[in-house]
N, C-alpha and C positions, 0 to 999 in steps of 0.2 A: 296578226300575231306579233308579239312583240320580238324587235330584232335581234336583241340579246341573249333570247332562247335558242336560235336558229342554231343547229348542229351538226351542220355539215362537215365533211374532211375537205380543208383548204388547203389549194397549196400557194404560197408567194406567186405572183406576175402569171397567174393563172387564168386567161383574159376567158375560158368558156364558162367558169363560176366565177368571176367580179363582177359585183355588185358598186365598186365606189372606186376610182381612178386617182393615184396622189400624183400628182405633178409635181417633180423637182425641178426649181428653174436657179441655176445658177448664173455667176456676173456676166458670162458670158451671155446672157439671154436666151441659152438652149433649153426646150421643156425636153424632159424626160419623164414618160408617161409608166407607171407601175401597177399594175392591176393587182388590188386587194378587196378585203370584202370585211363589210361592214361592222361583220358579228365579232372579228378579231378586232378590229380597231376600237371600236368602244369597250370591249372587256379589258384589253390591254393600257389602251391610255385615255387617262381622261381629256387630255387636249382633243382628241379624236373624238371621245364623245361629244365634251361643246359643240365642235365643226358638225356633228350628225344628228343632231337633237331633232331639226327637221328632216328628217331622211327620205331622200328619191333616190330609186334604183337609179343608177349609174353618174351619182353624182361625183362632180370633181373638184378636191382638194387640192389647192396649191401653197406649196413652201419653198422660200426662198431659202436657198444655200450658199456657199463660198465651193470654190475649187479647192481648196484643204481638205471642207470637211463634207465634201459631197459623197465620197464613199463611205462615212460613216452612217450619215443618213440612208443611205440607201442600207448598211450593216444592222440597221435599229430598225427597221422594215423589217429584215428578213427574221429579226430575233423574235421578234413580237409571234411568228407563226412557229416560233420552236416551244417545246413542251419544258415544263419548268423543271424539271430533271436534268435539261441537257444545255439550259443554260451557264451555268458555270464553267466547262468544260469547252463551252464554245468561245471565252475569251482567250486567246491566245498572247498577247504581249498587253504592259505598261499600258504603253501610249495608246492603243486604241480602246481600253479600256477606260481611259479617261476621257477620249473623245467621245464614246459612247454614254458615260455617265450624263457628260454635262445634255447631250440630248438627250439622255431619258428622264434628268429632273426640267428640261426647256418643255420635255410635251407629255410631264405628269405620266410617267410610265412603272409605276411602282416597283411592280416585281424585277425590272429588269433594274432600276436605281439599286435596290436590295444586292441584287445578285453581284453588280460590280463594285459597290463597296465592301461587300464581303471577300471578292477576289484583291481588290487591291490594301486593303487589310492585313490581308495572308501574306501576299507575296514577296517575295525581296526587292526592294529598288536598288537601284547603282545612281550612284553620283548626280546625274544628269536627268534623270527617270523623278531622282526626287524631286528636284526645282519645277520639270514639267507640272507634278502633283501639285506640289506648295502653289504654285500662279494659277492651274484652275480649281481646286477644290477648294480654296481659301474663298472661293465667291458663294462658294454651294450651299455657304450657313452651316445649321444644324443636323442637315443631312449628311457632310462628309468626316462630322467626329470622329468615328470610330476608326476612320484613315488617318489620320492627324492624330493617333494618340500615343505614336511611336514616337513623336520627334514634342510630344508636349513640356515643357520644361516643369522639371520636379519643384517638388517641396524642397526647403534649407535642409532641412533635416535629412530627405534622403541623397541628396547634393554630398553632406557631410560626411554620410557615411561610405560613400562609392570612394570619395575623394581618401579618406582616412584609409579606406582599405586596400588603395590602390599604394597609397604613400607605403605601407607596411610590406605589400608586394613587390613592389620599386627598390628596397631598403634590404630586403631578407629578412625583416624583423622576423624575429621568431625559426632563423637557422636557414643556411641557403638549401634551396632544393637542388634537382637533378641538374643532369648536364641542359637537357632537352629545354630547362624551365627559363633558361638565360633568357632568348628571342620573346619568352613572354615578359620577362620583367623589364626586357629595352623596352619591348611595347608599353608597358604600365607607368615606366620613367618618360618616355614622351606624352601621355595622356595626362601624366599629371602637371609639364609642363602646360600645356594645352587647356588645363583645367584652370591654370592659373592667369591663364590670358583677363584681361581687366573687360570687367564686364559690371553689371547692376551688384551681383552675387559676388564677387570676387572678396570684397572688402570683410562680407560678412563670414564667409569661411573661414580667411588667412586669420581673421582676429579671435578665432574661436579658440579656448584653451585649451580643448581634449585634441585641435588639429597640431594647433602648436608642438602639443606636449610628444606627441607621435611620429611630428618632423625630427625634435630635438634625437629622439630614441633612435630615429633613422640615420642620426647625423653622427650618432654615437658608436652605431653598426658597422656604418661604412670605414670607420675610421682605424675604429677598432680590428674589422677586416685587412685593411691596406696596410695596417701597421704590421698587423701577423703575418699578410702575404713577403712584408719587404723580406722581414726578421729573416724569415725561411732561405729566402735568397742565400745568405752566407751561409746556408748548411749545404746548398745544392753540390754536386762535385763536377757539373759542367752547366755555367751558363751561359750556353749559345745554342740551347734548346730552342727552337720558335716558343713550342709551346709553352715553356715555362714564361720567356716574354710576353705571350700575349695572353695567359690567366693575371702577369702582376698588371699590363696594361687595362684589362678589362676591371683593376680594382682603382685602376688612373681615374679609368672612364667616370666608374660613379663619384669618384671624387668631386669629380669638373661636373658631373650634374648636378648632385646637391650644391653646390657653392654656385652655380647659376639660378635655382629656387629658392633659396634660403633668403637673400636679397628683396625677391618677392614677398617675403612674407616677414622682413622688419626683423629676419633671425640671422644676419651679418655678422653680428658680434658674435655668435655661437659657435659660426666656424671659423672664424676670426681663432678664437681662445682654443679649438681643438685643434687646429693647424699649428697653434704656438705651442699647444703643451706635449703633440708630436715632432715637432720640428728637428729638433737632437738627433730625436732617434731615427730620420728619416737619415740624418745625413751623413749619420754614422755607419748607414747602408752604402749611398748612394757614392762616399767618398774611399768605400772600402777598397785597395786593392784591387780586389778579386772581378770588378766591375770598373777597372781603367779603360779595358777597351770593349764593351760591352753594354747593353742597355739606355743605348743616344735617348732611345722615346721616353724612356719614364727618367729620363735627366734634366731633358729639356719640358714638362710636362710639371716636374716639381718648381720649376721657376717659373711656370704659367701659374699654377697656383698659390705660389709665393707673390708673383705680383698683384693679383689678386688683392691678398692680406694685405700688402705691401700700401697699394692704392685706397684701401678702405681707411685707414688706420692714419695716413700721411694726410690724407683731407680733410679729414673728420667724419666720414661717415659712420665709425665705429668709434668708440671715445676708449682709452687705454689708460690706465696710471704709468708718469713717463716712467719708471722702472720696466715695466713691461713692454713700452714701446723700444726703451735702448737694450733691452735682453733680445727682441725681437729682431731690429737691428742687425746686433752684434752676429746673430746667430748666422743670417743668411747676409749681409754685404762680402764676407770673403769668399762664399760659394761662388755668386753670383760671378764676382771679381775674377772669381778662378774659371767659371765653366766659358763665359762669351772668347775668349781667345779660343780657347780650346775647339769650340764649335764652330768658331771663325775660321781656324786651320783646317776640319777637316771636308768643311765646303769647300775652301779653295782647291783640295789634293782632291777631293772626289766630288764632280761632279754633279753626280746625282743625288748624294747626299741630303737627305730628306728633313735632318732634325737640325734647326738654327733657330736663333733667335731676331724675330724681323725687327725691321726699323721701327715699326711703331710701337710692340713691346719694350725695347732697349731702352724707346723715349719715355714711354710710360713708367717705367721700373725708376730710372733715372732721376725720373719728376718727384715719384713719389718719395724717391730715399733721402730726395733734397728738402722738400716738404718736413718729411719726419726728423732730418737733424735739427732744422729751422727752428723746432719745435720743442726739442730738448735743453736742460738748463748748458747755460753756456758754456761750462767745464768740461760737461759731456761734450759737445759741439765740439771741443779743441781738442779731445783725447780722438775723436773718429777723425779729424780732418790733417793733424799731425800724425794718424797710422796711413791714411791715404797720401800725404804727401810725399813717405817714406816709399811706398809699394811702387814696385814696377808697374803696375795696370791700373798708371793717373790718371789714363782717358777713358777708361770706363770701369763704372761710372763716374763721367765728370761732373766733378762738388764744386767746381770755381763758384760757381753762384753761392751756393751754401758759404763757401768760402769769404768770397765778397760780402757776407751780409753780414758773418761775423765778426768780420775785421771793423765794418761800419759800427755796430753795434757794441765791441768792446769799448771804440775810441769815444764812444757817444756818451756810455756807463760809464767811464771814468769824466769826464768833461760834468755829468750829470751830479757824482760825485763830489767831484771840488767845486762846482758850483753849492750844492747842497752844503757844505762844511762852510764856506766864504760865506754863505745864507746865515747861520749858524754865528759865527764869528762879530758878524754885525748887529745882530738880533741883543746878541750878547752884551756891545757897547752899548747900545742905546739903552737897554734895560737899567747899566751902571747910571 
């Protein structure tokens, strides 16, 4: 009779019905003997078939294991004698169901291969459970598709649109939501940060003009936000509300994150020119009165983002007509000039005092204001550097350099000059 027919009720390590003995011999060199029978092992896996093709009752099968995965082996024994209804329920975690995989595709065991790609499919991984998967099922070929098809990388197109829709999320395009919805749009403001990590795909996104066109809208929101939230401020009739601080902080916030993505995607100049054409009005808030002793974070916060502008604009990585760049200037060097004492005072009196401007910002703002005079026609030059020379706070920001290069530079222009005319002058004899 053929052995494949045989119909008996088996049960695992059952030594009064085994027919075939598997031997697991692990590194240490110990056998351990398992009594199964035949009719399951050939239905179940075909490695088991090859190994019985010639079948003698009480023949014995040996597989070499490792001490890691000797209880999986011995797991994929016992599976093989369970009924295919009650195999999925009997995986229990990740990790041993990967260990069981890769033995059920090592010894051709179909239905049980099925069963754990269809569990690990389903299930959630964390962190650590994924990398497990990725380093063995990446070996398994075409058999572990269907698990690998969560983490498969998209198309451009749906790339664009996750990214476009998040940008919109991120921004409030289209009117802010609930209170609740905040935690989700930090979330979507970090992912799109994340998103823009430089990769293959990265280049082809940021250059796309519907993403562009959606950043810009976004840049336009935030702005237009922060500028409404400041306004409001001078109607408040008490501001040392926390909370009224930390809704205008929270419109700081996205301020400072778009102008960290924007950069990424070659749109600097965007908020460059929407930073300049609120500027005024920012500081017609921020210098009001009603906020002398009040709101350090969003004081200190507008000259983060001022420097910012400040450094873009002074190096050349945003290119300005000089009108723009001396309105720009004008607008914030007396803030500036005005707030660092002030911030400087109330660190020394208190301690703990949380809002300053550090050393490397101070040098930064510094560098860049010296840069942007440098770079304005030289009349301009002399109208900033004789208002600076006049001002009590001529150490910060200190212009000597600026200073020193225009003095160099007038005495050079006139030298260039009377050389050019004596040029002239002689050109003129000899012609006679």
């Amino acid at each position: 009779m053929d052995i494949t027919e045989v119909a008996k009720p088996c049960k695992f390590d059952d030594q009064t019905t085994s027919d075939v003995i598997v031997r697991l011999r692990n590194c240490e060199g110990r056998p351990d003997k398992f009594y199964t029978h035949s009719n399951i092992l050939i239905n179940k896996s075909k490695f088991f078939a090859d190994q019985l093709t010639c079948f003698e009752s009480g023949a014995c099968i040996e597989i070499h294991c490792s001490n890691s995965n000797y209880d999986y082996h011995v797991n994929l024994l016992r599976l093989l004698y369970l009924p295919s209804d009650l195999l999925l329920e009997s995986l229990v975690s990740v990790k041993s169901a990967v260990e069981i995989l890769q033995l059920a595709v090592q010894f051709d065991c179909e239905e049980i291969t099925k069963v754990c790609v269809q569990y690990l499919e389903a299930i959630p991984w964390e962190d650590k459970e994924e990398e497990i998967i990725l380093k063995a099922v990446s070996k398994l070929g075409q058999v572990a598709m269907p698990i690998l098809a969560r983490i498969q990388p998209v198309d451009l197109k749906a790339t664009k649109n996750v990214f476009v829709s998040a940008v919109r999320f991120a921004t409030s395009i289209g009117g802010p939501g609930p209170p609740f919805v905040d935690d989700l749009k930090t979330s979507a403001q970090e992912q799109v940060e994340y998103m823009l990590t430089k990769d293959a795909e990265t280049p082809l996104v940021t250059a796309d003009d519907e993403v562009k066109s959606v950043m810009k809208m976004g840049l336009s929101q935030i702005c237009s936000s922060f500028e409404k939230g400041l306004s409001s401020l001078l109607l408040e009739p008490d501001l040392t509300s926390g909370t009224l601080e930390d809704k205008i902080m929270h419109g700081v916030s996205d301020v400072e994150w778009i102008s960290n993505i924007l950069p990424k995607m070659d749109l600097m100049k965007d908020f460059v020119s929407s930073w300049a054409e609120i500027s005024s009005k920012i500081l017609v808030v921020v210098e009001d009165k009603k906020l002398d002793s009040s709101m350090w974070g969003l004081k200190t916060k507008v000259i983060e983002m001022t420097a910012k502008v400040l450094e873009a604009v002074g190096y050349g990585s945003v290119i300005l007509p000089s009108p723009c760049r001396l309105r720009l200037l004008k607008t914030w060097l007396p803030y500036i000039r005005k707030m660092k004492p002030l911030l400087d005072s109330k660190c020394r009196k208190e301690t703990d005092f949380p809002y300053k401007m550090d050393e490397e910002l101070c040098e930064n703002i510094e560098a860049a204001i010296v840069q942007l005079i440098l770079a304005l026609p030289s009349n301009h030059q002399a109208d900033i550097l004789a208002d600076w020379l006049k001002t009590e706070q001529v150490k910060y920001p200190d212009l000597s350099e600026a200073f020193e290069v225009w003095c160099y530079r007038t005495k050079s222009a006139k030298r260039r000059l009377l050389e050019g005319s004596l040029d002239r002058v002689g050109n003129t004899t000899l012609s006679l």
